[in-house]
C-alpha positions in Angstrom: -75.3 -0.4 -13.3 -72.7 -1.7 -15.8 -73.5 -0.7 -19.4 -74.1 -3.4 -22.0 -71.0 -2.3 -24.4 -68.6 -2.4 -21.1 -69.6 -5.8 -20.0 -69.3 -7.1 -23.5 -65.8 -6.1 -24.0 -64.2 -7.3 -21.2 -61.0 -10.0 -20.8 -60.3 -11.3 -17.4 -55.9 -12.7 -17.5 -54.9 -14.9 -15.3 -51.4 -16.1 -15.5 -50.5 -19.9 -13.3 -48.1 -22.3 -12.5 -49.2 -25.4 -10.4 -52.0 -23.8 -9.5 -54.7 -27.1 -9.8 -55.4 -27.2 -6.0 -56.5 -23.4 -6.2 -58.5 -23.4 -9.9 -62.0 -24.7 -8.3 -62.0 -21.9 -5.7 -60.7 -19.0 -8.0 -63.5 -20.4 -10.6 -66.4 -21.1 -8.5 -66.1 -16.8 -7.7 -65.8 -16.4 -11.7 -69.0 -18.4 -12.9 -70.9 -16.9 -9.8 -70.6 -13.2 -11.5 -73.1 -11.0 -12.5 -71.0 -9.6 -14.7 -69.7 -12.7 -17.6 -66.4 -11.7 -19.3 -66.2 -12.1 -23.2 -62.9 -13.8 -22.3 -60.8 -15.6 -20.0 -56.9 -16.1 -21.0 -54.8 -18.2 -18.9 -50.9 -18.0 -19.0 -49.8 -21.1 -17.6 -45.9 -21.5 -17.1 -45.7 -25.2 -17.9 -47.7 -26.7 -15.1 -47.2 -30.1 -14.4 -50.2 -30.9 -12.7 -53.1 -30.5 -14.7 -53.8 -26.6 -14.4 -54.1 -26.3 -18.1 -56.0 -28.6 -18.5 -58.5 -27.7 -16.0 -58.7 -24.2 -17.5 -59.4 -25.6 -20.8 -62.1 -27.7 -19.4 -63.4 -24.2 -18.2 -63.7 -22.8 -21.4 -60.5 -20.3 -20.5 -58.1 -19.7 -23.6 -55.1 -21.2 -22.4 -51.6 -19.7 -23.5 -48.6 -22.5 -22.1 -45.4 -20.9 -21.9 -41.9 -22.4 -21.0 -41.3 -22.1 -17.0 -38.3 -19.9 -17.4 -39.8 -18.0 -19.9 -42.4 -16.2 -17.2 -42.0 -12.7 -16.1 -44.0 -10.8 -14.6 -44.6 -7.8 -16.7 -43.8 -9.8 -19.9 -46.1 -12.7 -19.4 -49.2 -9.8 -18.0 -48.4 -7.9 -21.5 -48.6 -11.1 -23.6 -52.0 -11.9 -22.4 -52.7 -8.1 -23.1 -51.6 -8.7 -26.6 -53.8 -11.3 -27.3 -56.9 -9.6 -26.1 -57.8 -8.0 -29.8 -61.2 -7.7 -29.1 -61.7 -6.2 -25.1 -61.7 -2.4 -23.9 -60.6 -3.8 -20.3 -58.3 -5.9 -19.4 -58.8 -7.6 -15.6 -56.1 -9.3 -14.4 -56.5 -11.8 -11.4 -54.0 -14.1 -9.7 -54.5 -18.0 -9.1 -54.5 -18.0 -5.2 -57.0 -14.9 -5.6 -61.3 -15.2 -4.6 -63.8 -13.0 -5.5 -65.9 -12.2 -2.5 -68.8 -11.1 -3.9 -71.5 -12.4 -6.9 -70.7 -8.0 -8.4 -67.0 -8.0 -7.8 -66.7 -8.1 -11.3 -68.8 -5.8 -12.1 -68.3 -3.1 -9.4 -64.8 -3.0 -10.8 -65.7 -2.2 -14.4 -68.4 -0.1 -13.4 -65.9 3.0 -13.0 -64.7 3.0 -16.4 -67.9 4.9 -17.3 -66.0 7.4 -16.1 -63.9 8.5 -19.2 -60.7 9.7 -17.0 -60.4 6.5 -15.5 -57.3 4.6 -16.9 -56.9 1.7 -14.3 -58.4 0.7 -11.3 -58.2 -2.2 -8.4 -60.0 -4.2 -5.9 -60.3 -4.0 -2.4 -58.2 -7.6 -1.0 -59.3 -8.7 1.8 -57.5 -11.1 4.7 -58.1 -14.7 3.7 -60.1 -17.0 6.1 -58.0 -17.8 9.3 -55.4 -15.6 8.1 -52.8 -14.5 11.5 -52.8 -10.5 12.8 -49.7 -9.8 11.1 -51.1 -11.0 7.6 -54.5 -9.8 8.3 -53.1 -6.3 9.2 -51.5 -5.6 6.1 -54.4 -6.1 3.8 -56.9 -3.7 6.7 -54.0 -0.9 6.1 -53.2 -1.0 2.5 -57.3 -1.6 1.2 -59.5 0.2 3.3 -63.2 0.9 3.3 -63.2 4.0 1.4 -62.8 4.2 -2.2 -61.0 6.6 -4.0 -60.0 8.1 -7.1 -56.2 9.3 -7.7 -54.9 11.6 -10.6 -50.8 12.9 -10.7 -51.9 15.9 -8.4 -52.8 13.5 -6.0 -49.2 12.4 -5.4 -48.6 16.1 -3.8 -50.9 15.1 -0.7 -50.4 10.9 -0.8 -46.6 10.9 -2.5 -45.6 7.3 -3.1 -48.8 6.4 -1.9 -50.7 7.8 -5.4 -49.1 5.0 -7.5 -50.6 2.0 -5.2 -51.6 -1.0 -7.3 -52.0 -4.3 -7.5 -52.3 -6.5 -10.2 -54.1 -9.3 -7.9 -57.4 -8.0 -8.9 -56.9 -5.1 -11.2 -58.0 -3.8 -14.3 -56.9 -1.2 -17.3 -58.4 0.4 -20.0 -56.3 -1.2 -23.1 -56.1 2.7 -24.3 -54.3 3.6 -21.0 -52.1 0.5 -20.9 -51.1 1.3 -24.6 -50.0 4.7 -24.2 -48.2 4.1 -20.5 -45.9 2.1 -22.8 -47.5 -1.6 -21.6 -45.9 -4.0 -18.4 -42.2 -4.1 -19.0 -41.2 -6.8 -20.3 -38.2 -7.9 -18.4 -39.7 -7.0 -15.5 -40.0 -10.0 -12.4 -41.2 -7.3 -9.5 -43.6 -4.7 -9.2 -44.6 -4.1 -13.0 -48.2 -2.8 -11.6 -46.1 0.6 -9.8 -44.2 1.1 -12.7 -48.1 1.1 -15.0 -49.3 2.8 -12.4 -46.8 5.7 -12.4 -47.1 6.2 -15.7 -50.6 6.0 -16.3 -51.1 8.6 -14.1 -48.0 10.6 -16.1 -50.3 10.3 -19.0 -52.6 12.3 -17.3 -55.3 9.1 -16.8 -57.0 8.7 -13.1 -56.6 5.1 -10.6 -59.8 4.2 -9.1 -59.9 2.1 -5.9 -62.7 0.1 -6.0 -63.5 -0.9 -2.2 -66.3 -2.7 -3.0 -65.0 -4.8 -5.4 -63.8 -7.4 -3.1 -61.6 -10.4 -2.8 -59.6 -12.4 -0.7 -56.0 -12.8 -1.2 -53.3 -12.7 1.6 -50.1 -14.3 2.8 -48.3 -15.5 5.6 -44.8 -14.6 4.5 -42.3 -16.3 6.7 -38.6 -14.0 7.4 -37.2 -15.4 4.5 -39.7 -14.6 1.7 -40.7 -11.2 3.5 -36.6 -10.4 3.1 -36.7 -11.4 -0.7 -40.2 -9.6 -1.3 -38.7 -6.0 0.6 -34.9 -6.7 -1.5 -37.0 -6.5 -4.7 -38.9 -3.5 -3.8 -35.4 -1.9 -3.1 -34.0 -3.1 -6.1 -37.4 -1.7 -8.2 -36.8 1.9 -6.5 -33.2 1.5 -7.4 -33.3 0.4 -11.3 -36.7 3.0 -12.2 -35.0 5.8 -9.7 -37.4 8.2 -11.5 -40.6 6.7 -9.4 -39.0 8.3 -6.4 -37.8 11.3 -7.8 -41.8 12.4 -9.7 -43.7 10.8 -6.2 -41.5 11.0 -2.9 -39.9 8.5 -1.0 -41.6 5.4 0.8 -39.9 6.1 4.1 -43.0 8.1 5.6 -45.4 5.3 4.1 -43.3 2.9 6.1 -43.5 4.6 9.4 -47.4 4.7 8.9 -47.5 1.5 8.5 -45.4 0.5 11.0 -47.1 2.2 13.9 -50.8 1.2 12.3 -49.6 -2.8 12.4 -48.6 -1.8 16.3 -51.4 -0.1 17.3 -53.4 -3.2 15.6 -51.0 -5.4 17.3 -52.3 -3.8 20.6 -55.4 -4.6 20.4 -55.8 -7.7 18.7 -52.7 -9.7 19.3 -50.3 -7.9 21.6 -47.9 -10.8 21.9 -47.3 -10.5 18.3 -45.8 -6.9 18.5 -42.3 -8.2 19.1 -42.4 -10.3 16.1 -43.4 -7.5 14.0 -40.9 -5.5 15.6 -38.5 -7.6 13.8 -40.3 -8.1 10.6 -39.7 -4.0 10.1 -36.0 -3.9 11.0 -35.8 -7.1 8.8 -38.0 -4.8 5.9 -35.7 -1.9 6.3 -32.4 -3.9 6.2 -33.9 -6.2 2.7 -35.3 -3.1 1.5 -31.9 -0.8 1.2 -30.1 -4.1 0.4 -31.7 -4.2 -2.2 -31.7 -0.6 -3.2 -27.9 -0.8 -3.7 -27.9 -3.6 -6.2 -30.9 -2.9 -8.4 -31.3 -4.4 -11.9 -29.7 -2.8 -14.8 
C-alpha cells in the first residue's frame, strides 16, 4: 500500500525527441495508474513533429530545449531541478510501457523504506521482440527482486551498481548528495548515480514487479557504438572499476546465459550471437582506450 504523503509528492521525467508515434502508447500506461503523479515534466529536444505539443495537450509540463543542447545526464538533472515540490523523481523514456495498472505504484512503494535511495523496474521484452533482444532483458531483470547496499558489491562486483534510468526512480535527498546526473555526460549517467548513491551509504531496490516493456533490436552497428561508450564510460570514471570490480566476469555470464537460451529457443541464432560478443568485446576495449576527458 502506497502511503498518501508518498503518492502526493511524486514527479514522473520524461525527456523526447520525435517521439509523436510512441506518446499514445507511453500515455495510455500513465493515465491507467493507480498511482497519479503530482507532475509530469517533459524535456523535449526540439521535436519537429508535434511531441510537445501532444504532451501539453496531456497536461505534462513541457521544458523544449535546443537539439544539440541534450545530454543525457544534463537534460535528466534539469528536469530534477525543476521538480521543487516532489520527494521522488521517476524517470521514464519515450519508447518505454508500463505493463501493469500498479507499476507506478509498486515502484514508489519501497521508498517506505528509509534506506532506500533509488530504485528501478523490472523491463520486460517488447511484443514480438527476436531471441537475441528478448534474452537480454530475461538475464539483466529477473523475477526476483532485490535490495543492494555498497557491501553488496563484494558478492555481485560490477553487478551492484545496475540501473536504468528507463523506468527508475530516486529519492531527491539521495540524488542531491550523490552530487546529481553529470552534466556533460551522453552515456551511462544512471551507473555513475548509481555508484555513488550506494557510496553515500543509501540502498538500490529492484522492483521486479514494477513492470514495463522496453527492448531493442540493435543491429552490429549500433550494438558496436552502445559497447564503445560503455568502454569509453569505464575509461573516463576509472574509479567505478577500481571501488566495484571489472565487468569481464558479468560478460562471460552473460554470454553463456544468451547461449544456453539460444539452445533452446532459437539454436540457429547462436552463431549470430557468437559474433555479437566478439563484436562487444572488440567496441568495448575500443572504446576503453579513448574515453572522454
Amino acid at each position: 500500500m502506497v502511503s498518501a504523503n508518498v503518492e502526493a509528492n511524486v514527479t514522473v521525467c520524461i525527456p523526447t525527441l520525435e517521439a509523436a508515434g510512441l506518446w499514445k502508447d507511453l500515455w495510455s500506461s500513465i493515465e491507467k495508474q493507480t498511482l497519479q503523479p503530482s507532475e509530469v515534466i517533459v524535456v523535449d529536444s526540439a521535436s519537429t513533429d508535434g511531441t510537445a505539443e501532444l504532451a501539453r495537450e496531456s497536461g505534462c509540463r513541457v521544458v523544449t530545449i535546443p537539439r544539440e543542447d541534450f545530454r543525457h545526464g544534463g537534460t535528466r538533472q534539469q528536469a530534477a531541478d525543476l521538480a521543487l515540490n516532489s520527494d521522488l523523481i521517476v524517470y521514464l523514456t519515450q519508447d518505454l510501457i508500463l505493463a501493469d495498472g500498479d507499476a507506478l505504484a509498486r515502484l514508489v512503494d519501497v521508498f517506505a523504506d528509509p534506506r532506500v535511495g533509488a530504485a528501478y523496474g523490472r523491463q520486460l521484452p517488447r511484443p514480438g521482440a527476436k531471441p537475441i533482444e528478448a534474452h537480454a532483458r530475461l538475464f539483466n531483470y529477473p523475477e526476483m527482486s532485490a535490495v543492494r547496499s555498497l557491501k553488496s558489491s563484494d558478492a555481485l562486483g560490477f553487478k551492484a551498481i545496475f540501473f536504468s534510468n528507463s523506468f527508475g526512480a530516486y529519492r531527491k535527498d539521495s540524488l542531491r548528495q550523490a552530487g546529481g546526473f553529470p552534466k556533460a555526460s551522453n552515456f551511462g549517467e544512471d551507473t555513475v548515480v548509481a555508484a555513488r548513491v550506494l557510496q553515500r551509504g543509501w540502498h538500490i531496490a529492484y522492483v521486479a514487479s514494477a513492470r514495463a516493456y522496453h527492448s531493442h533490436a540493435y543491429s552490429y552497428r549500433e550494438e558496436f557504438k552502445r559497447y564503445y561508450k560503455i568502454g569509453q564510460l569505464h575509461g573516463s570514471e576509472p574509479w567505478l572499476l577500481r571501488d566495484f570490480g571489472k565487468v569481464s566476469g558479468e560478460g562471460r555470464r552473460f554470454a553463456m546465459s544468451e547461449i544456453r537460451y539460444l539452445s533452446r529457443y532459437a539454436p540457429w541464432k547462436i552463431p549470430d550471437a557468437i559474433l555479437r560478443t566478439s563484436m562487444k568485446y572488440m567496441a568495448y576495449q575500443c572504446g576503453r582506450r579513448n574515453p572522454h576527458h
